[in-house]
N, CA, C and O atoms as a DFTB+ gen file, in Angstrom:
624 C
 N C O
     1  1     -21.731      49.733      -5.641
     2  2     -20.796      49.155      -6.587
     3  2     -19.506      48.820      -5.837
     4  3     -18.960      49.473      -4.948
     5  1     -19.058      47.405      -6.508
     6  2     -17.511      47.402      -5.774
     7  2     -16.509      47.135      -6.535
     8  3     -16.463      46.360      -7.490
     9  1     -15.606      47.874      -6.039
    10  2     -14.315      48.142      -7.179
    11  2     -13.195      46.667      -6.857
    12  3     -12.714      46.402      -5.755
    13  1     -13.034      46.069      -7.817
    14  2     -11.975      44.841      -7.137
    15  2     -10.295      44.998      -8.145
    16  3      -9.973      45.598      -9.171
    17  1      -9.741      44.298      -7.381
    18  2      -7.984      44.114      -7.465
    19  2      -7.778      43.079      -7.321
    20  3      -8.462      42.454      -6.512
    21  1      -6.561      42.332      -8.167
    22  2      -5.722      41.728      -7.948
    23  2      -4.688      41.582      -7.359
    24  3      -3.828      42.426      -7.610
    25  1      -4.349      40.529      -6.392
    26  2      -3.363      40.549      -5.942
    27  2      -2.831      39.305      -5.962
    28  3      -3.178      38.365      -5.247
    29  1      -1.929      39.309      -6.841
    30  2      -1.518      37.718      -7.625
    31  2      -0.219      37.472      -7.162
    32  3       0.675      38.300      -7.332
    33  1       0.008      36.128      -6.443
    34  2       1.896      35.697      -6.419
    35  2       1.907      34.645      -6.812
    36  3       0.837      34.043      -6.902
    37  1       2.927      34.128      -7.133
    38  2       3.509      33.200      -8.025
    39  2       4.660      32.849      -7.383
    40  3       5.594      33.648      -7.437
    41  1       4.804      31.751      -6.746
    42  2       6.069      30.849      -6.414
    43  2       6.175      29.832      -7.140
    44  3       5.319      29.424      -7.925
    45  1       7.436      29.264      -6.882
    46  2       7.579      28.606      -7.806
    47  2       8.566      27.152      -6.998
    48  3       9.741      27.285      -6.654
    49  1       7.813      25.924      -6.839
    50  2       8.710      25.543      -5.856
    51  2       8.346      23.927      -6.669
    52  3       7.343      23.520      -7.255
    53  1       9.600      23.340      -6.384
    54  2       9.776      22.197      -7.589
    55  2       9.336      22.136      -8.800
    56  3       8.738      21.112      -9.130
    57  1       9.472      22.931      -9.514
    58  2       8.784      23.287     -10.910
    59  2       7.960      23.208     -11.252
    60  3       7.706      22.794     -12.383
    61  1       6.770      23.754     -10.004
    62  2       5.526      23.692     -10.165
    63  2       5.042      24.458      -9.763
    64  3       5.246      24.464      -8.549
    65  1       3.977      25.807     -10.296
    66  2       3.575      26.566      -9.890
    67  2       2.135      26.932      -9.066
    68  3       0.938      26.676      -9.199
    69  1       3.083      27.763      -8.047
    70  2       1.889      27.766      -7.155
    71  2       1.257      28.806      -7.034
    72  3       1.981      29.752      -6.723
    73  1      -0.399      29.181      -7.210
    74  2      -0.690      30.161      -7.067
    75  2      -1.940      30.697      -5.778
    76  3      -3.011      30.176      -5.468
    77  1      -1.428      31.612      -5.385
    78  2      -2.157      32.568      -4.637
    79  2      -3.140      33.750      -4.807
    80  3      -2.919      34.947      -4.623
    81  1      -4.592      32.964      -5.308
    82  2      -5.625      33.912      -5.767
    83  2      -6.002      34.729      -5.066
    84  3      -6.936      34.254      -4.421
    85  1      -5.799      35.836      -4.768
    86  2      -6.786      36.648      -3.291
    87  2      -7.284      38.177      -3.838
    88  3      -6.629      39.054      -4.401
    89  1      -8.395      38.142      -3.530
    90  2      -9.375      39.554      -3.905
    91  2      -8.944      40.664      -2.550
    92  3      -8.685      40.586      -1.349
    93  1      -9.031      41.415      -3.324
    94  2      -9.591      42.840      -2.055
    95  2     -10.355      43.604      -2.500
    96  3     -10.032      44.166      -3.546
    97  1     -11.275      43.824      -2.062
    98  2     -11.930      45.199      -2.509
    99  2     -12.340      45.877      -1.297
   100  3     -12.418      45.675      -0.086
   101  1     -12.578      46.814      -2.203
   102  2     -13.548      48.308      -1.176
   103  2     -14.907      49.168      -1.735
   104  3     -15.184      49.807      -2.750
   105  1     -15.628      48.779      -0.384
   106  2     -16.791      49.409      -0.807
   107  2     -17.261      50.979      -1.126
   108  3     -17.617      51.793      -0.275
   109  1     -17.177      51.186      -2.484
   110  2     -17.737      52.554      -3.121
   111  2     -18.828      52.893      -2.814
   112  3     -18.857      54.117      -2.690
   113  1     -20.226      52.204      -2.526
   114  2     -21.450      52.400      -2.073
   115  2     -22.076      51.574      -1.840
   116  3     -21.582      50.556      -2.326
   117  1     -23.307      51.308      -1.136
   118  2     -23.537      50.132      -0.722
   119  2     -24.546      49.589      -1.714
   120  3     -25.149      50.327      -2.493
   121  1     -24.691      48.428      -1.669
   122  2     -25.111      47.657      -2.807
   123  2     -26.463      47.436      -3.065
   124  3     -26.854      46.502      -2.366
   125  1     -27.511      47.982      -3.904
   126  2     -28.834      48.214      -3.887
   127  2     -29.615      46.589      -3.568
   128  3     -30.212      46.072      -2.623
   129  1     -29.214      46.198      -4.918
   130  2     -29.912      45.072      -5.372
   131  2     -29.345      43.558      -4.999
   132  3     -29.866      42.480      -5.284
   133  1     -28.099      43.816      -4.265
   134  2     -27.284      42.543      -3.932
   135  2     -26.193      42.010      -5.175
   136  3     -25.090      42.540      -5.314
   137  1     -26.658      40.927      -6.013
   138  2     -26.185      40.823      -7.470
   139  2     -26.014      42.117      -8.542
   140  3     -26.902      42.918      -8.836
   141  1     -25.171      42.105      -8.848
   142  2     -25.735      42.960     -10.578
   143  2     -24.693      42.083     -11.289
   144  3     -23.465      42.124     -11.363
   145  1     -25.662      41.257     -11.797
   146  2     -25.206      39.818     -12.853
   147  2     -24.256      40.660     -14.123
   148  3     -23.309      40.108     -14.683
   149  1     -24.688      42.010     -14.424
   150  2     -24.165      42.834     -15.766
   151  2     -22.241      42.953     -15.168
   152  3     -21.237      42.678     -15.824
   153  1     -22.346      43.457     -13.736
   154  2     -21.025      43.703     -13.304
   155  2     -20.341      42.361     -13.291
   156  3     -19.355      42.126     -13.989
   157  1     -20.741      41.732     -12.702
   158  2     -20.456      40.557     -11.602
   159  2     -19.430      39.769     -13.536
   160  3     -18.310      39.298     -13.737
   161  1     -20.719      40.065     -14.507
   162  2     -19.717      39.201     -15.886
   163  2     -18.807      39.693     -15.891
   164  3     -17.828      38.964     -15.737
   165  1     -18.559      41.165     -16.062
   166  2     -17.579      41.658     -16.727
   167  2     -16.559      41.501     -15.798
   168  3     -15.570      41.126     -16.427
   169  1     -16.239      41.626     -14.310
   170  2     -15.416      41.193     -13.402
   171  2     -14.888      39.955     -13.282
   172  3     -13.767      39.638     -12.884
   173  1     -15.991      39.123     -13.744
   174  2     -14.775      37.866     -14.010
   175  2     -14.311      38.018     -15.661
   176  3     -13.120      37.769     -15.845
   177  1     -14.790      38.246     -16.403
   178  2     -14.166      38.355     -17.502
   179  2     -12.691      39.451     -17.128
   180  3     -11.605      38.967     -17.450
   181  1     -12.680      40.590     -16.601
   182  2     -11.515      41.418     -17.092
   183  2     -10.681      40.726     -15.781
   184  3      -9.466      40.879     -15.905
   185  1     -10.999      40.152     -14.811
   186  2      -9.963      40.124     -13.503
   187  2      -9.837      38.526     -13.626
   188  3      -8.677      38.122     -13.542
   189  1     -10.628      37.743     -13.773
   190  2     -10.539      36.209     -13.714
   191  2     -10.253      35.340     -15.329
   192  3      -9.358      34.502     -15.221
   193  1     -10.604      35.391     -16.135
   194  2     -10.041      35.317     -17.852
   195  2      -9.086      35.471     -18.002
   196  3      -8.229      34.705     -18.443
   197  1      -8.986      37.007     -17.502
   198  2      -7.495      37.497     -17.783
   199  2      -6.501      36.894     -17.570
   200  3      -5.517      36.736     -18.293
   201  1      -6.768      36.436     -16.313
   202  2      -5.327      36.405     -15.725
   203  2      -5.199      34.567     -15.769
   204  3      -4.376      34.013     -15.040
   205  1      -6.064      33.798     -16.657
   206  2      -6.293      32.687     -16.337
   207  2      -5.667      32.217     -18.057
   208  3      -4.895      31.293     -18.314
   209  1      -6.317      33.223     -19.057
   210  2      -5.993      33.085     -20.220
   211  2      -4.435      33.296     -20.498
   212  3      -3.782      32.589     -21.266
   213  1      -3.835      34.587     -19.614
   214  2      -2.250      34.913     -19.368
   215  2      -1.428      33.343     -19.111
   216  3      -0.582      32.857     -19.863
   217  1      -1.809      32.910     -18.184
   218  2      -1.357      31.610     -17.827
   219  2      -1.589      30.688     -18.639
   220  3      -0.743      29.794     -18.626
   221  1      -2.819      30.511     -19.682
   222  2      -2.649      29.117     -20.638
   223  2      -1.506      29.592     -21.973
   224  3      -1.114      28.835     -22.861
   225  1      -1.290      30.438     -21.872
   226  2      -0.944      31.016     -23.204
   227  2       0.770      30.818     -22.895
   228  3       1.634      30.680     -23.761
   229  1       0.970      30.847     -21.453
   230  2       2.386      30.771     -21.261
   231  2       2.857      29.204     -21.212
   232  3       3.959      28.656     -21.180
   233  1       1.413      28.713     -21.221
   234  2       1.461      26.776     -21.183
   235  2       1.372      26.630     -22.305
   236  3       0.600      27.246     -23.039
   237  1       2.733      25.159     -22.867
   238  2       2.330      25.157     -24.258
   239  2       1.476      24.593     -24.753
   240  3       1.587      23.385     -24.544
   241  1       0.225      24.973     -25.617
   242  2      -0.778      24.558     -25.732
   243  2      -0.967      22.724     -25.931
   244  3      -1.874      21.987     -25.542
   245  1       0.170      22.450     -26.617
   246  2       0.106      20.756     -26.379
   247  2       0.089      20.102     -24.561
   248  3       0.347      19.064     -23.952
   249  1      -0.249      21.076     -24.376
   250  2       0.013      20.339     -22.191
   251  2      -1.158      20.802     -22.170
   252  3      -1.753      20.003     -21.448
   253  1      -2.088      21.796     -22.584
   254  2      -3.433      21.921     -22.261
   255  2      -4.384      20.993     -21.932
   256  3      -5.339      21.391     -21.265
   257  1      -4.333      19.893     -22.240
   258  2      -5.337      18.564     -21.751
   259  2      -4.673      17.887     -20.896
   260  3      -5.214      16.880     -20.439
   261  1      -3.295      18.260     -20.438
   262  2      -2.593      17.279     -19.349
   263  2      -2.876      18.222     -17.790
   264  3      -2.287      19.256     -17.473
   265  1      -4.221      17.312     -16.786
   266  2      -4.582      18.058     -15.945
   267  2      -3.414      18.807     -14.867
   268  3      -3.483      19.811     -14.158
   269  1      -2.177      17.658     -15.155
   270  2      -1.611      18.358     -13.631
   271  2      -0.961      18.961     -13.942
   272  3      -0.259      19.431     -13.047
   273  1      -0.650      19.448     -15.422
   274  2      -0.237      20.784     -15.712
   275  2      -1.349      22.089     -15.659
   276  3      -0.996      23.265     -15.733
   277  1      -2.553      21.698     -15.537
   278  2      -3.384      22.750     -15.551
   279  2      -4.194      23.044     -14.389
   280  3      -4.951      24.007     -14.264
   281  1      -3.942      22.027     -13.461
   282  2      -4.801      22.116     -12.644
   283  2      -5.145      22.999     -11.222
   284  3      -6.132      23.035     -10.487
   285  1      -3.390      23.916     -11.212
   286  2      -3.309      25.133     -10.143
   287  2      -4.117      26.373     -11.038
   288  3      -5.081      27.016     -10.623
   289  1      -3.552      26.501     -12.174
   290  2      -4.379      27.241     -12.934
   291  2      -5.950      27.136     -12.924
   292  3      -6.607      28.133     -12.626
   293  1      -6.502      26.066     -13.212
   294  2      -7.972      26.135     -13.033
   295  2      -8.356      26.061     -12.317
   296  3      -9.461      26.601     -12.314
   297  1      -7.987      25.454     -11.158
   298  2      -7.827      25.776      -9.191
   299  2      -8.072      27.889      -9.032
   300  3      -8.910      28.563      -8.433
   301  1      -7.363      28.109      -9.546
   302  2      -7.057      30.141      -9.199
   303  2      -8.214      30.525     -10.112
   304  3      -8.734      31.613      -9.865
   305  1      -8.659      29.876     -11.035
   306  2      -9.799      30.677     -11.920
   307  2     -11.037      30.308     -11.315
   308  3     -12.023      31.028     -11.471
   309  1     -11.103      28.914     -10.420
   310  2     -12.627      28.667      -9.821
   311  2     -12.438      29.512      -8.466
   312  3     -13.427      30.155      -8.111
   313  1     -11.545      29.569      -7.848
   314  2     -11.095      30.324      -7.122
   315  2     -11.775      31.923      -7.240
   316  3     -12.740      32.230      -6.539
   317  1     -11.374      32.543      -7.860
   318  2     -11.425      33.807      -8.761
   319  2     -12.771      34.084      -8.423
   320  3     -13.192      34.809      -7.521
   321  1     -13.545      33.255      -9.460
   322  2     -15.049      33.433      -9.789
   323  2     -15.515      32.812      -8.242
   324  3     -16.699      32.635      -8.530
   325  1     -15.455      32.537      -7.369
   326  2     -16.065      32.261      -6.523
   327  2     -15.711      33.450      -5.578
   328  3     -16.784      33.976      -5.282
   329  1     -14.706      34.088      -4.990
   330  2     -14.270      35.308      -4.071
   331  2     -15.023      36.377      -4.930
   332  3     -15.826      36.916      -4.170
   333  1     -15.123      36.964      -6.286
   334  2     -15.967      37.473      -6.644
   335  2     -17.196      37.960      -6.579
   336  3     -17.668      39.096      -6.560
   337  1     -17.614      36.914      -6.550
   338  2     -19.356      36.093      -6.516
   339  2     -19.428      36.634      -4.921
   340  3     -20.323      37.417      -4.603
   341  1     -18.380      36.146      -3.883
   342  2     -19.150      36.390      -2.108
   343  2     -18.662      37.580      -1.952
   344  3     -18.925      37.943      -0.805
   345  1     -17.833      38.718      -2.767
   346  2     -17.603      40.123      -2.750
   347  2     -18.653      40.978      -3.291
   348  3     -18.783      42.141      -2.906
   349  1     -19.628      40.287      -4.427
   350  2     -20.151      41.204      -5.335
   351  2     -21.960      40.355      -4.429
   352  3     -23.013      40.689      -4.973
   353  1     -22.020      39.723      -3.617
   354  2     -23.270      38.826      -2.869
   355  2     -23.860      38.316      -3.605
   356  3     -25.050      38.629      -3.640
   357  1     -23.393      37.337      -4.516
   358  2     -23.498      36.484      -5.834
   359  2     -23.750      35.327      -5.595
   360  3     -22.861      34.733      -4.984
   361  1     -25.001      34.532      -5.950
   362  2     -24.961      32.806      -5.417
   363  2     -24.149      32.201      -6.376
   364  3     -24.372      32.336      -7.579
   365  1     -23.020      31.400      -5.834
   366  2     -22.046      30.514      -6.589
   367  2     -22.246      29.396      -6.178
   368  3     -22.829      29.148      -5.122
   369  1     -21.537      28.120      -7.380
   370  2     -21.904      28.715      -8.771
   371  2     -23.848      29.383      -9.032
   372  3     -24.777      29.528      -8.238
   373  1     -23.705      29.627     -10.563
   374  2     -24.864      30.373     -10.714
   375  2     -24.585      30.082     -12.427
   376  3     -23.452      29.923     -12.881
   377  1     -25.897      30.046     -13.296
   378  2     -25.926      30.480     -14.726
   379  2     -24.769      31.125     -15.146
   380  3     -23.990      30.481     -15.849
   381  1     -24.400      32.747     -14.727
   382  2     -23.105      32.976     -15.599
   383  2     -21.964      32.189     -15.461
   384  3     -21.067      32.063     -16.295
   385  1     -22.078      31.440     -13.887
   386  2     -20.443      30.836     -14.073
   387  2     -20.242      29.880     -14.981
   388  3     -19.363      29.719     -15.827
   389  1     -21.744      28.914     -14.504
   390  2     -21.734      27.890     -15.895
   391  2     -21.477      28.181     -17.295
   392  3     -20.962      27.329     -18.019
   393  1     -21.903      29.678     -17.849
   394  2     -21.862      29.964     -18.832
   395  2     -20.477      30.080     -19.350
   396  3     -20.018      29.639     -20.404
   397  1     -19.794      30.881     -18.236
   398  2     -18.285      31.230     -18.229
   399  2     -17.550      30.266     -18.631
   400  3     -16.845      30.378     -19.634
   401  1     -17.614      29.055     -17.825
   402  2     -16.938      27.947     -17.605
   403  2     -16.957      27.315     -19.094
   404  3     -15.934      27.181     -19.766
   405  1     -18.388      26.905     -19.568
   406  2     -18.764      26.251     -20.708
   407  2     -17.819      26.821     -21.740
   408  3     -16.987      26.085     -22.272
   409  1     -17.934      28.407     -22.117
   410  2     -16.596      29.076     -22.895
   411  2     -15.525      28.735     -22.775
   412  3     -14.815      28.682     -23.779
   413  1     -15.079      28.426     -21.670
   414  2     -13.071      28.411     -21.136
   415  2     -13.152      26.576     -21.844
   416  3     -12.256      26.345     -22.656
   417  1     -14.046      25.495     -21.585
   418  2     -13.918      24.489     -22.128
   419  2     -13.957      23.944     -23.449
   420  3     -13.487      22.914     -23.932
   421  1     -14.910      25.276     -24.106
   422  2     -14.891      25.206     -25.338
   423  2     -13.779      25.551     -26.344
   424  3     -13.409      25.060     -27.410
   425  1     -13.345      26.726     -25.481
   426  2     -11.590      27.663     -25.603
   427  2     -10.416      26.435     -25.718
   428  3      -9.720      26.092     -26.674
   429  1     -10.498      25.946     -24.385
   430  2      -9.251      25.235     -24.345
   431  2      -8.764      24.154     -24.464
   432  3      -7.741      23.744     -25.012
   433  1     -10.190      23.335     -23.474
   434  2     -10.267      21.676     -23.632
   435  2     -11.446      21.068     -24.909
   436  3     -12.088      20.018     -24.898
   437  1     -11.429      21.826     -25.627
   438  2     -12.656      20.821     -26.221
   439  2     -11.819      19.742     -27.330
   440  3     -12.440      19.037     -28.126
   441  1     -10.589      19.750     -27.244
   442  2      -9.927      18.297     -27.946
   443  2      -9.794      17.674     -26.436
   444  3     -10.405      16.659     -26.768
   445  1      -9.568      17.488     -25.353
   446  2      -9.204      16.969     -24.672
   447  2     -10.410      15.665     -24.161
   448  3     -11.635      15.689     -24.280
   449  1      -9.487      14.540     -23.547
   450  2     -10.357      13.579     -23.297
   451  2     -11.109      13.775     -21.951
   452  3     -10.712      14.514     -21.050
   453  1     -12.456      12.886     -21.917
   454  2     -13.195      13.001     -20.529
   455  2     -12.013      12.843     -19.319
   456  3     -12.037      13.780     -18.521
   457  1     -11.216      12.042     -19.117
   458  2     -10.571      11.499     -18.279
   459  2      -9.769      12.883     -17.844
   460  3      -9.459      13.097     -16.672
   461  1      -9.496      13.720     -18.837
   462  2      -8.794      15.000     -18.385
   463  2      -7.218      14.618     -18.795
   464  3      -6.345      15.475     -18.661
   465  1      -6.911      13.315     -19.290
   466  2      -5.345      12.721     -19.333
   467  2      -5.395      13.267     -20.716
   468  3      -6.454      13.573     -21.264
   469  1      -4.234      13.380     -21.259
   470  2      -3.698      13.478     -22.777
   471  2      -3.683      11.879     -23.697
   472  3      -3.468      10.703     -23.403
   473  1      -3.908      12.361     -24.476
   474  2      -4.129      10.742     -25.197
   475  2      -3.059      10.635     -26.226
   476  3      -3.111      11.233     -27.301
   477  1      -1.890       9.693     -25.783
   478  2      -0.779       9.442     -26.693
   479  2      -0.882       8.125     -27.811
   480  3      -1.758       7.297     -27.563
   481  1      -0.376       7.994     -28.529
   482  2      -0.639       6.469     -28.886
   483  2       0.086       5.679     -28.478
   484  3       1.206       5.854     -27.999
   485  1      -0.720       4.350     -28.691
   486  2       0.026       3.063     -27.549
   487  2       1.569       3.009     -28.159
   488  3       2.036       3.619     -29.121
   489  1       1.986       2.376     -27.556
   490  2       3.421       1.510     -27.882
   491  2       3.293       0.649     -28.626
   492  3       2.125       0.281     -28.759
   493  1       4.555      -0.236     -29.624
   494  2       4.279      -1.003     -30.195
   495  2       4.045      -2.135     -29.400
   496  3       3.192      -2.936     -29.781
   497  1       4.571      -2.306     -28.510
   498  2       5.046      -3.585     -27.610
   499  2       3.809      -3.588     -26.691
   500  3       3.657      -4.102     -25.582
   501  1       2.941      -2.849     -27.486
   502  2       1.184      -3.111     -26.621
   503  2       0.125      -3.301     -27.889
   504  3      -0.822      -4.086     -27.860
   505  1       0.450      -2.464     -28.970
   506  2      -0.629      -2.553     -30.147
   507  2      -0.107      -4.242     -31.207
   508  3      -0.837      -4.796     -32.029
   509  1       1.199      -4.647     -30.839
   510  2       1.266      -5.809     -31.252
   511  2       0.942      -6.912     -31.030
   512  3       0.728      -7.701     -31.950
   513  1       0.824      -7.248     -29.731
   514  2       0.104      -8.021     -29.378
   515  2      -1.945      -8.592     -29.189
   516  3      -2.517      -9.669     -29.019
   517  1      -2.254      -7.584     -29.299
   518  2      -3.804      -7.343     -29.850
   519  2      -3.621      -7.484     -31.373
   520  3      -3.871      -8.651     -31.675
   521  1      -3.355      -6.908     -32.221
   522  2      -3.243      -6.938     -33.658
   523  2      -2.617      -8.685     -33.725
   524  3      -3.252      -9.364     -34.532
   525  1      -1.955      -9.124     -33.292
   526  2      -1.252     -10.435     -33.828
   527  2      -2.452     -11.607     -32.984
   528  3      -2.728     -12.637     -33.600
   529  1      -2.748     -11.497     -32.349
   530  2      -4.224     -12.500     -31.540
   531  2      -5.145     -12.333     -32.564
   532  3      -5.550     -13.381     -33.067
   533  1      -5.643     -11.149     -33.066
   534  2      -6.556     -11.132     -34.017
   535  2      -6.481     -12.065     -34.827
   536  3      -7.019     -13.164     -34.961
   537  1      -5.210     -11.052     -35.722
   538  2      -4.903     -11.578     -36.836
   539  2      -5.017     -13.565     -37.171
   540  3      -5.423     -14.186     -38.153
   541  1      -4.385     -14.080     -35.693
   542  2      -4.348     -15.254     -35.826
   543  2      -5.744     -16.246     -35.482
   544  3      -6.115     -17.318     -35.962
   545  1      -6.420     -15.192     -34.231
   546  2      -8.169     -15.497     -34.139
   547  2      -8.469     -15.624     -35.724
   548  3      -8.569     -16.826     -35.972
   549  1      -8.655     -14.828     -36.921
   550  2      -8.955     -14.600     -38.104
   551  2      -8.453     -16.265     -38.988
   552  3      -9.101     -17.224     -39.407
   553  1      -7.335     -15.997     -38.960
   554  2      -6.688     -17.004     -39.602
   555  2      -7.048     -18.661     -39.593
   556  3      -7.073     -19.526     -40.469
   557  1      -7.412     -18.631     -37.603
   558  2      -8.076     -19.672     -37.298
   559  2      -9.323     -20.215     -37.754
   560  3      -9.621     -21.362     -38.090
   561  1     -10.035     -19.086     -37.693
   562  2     -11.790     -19.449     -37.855
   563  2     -11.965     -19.726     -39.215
   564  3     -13.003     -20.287     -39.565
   565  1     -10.948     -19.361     -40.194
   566  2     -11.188     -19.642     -41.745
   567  2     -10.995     -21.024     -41.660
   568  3     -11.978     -21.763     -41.706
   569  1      -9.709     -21.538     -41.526
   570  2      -9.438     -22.691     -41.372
   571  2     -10.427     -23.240     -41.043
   572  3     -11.095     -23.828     -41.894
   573  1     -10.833     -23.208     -39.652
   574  2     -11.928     -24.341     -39.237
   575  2     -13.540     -24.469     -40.425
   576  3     -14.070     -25.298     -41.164
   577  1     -13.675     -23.595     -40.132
   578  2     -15.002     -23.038     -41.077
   579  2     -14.430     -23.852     -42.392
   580  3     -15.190     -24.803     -42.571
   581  1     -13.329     -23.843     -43.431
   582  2     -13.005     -24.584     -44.451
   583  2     -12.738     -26.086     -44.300
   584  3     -13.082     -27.014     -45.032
   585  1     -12.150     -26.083     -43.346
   586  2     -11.991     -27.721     -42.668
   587  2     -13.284     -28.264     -42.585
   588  3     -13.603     -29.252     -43.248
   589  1     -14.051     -27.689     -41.818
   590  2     -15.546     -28.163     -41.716
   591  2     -16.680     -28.418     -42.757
   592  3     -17.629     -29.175     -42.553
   593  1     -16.458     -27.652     -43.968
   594  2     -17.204     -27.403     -45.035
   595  2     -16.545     -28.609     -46.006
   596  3     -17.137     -29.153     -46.938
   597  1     -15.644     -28.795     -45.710
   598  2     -14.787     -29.984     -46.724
   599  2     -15.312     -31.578     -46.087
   600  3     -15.633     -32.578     -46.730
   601  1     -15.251     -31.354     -44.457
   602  2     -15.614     -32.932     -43.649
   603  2     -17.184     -33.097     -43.895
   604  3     -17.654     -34.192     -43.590
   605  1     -17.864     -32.333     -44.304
   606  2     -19.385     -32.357     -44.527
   607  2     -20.147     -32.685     -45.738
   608  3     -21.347     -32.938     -45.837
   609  1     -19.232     -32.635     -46.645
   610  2     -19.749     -32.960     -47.968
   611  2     -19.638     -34.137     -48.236
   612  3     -20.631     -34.530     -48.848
   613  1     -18.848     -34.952     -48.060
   614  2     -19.039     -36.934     -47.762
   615  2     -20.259     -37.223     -47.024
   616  3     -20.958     -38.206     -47.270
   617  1     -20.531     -36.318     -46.066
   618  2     -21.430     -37.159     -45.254
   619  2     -22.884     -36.920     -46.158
   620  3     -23.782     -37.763     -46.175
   621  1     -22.926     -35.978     -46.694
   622  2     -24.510     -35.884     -47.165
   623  2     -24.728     -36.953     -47.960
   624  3     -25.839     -37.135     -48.458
């Protein structure tokens, strides 16, 4: 079995935080079976979640879909689960991480767009110009279509 720690810093340099994921552990006994998938969850859950969920919670959740606010953060949590995984002789990724992962997306990003960007609405001085082409595409085709239906009835 192996016992693991955190050892977390946090700088902070142009108002952007930087983080420094790093494991240590020490070996309590040596490891029978290689994996034990039962440990290996709960270690990223109490050491990698933790400290990943600490950090969204201090983000305000409206920046949660804006990647480059999130993206040292989810940088230190793949991080995490991967030093884990080659401490505990874990093939990464693997089923639980996917599993893991699938949760944290379901948790955090599942309003967020594929692109990973935040989705604002347009400007007017962009949605007016599409809306007013229409509108006048529309306006046009009646016209013609009535113009045409009127020049056709003499001729029959």
């Amino acid at each position: 079995m192996v016992i693991f720690y955190q050892s977390w810093s946090r700088n902070i340099k142009k108002k952007k935080h930087l983080y420094d994921w790093t494991l240590s552990a020490a070996h309590v006994g040596p490891s029978e079976c290689g994996c034990d998938s039962r440990l290996y969850q709960k270690v990223i859950n109490d050491l990698c979640f933790n400290r990943f969920e600490e950090e969204m919670v201090r983000l305000d959740s409206g920046r949660w879909c804006s990647w480059p606010e999130t993206m040292e953060i989810y940088g230190g949590l793949t991080n995490c689960t991967c030093q884990v995984a080659l401490r505990m002789d874990c093939f990464w990724p693997n089923r639980l991480v996917d599993n893991f992962f699938m949760k944290i997306h379901n948790t955090y990003f599942h309003h967020c767009a594929l692109t990973g960007r935040l989705l604002h609405e347009p400007s007017i001085g962009i949605l007016a110009p599409f809306i007013g082409v229409s509108v006048l595409i529309a306006l046009l085709m009646t016209a013609v279509v009535v113009w045409r239906s009127k020049r056709t009835e003499g001729m029959l």
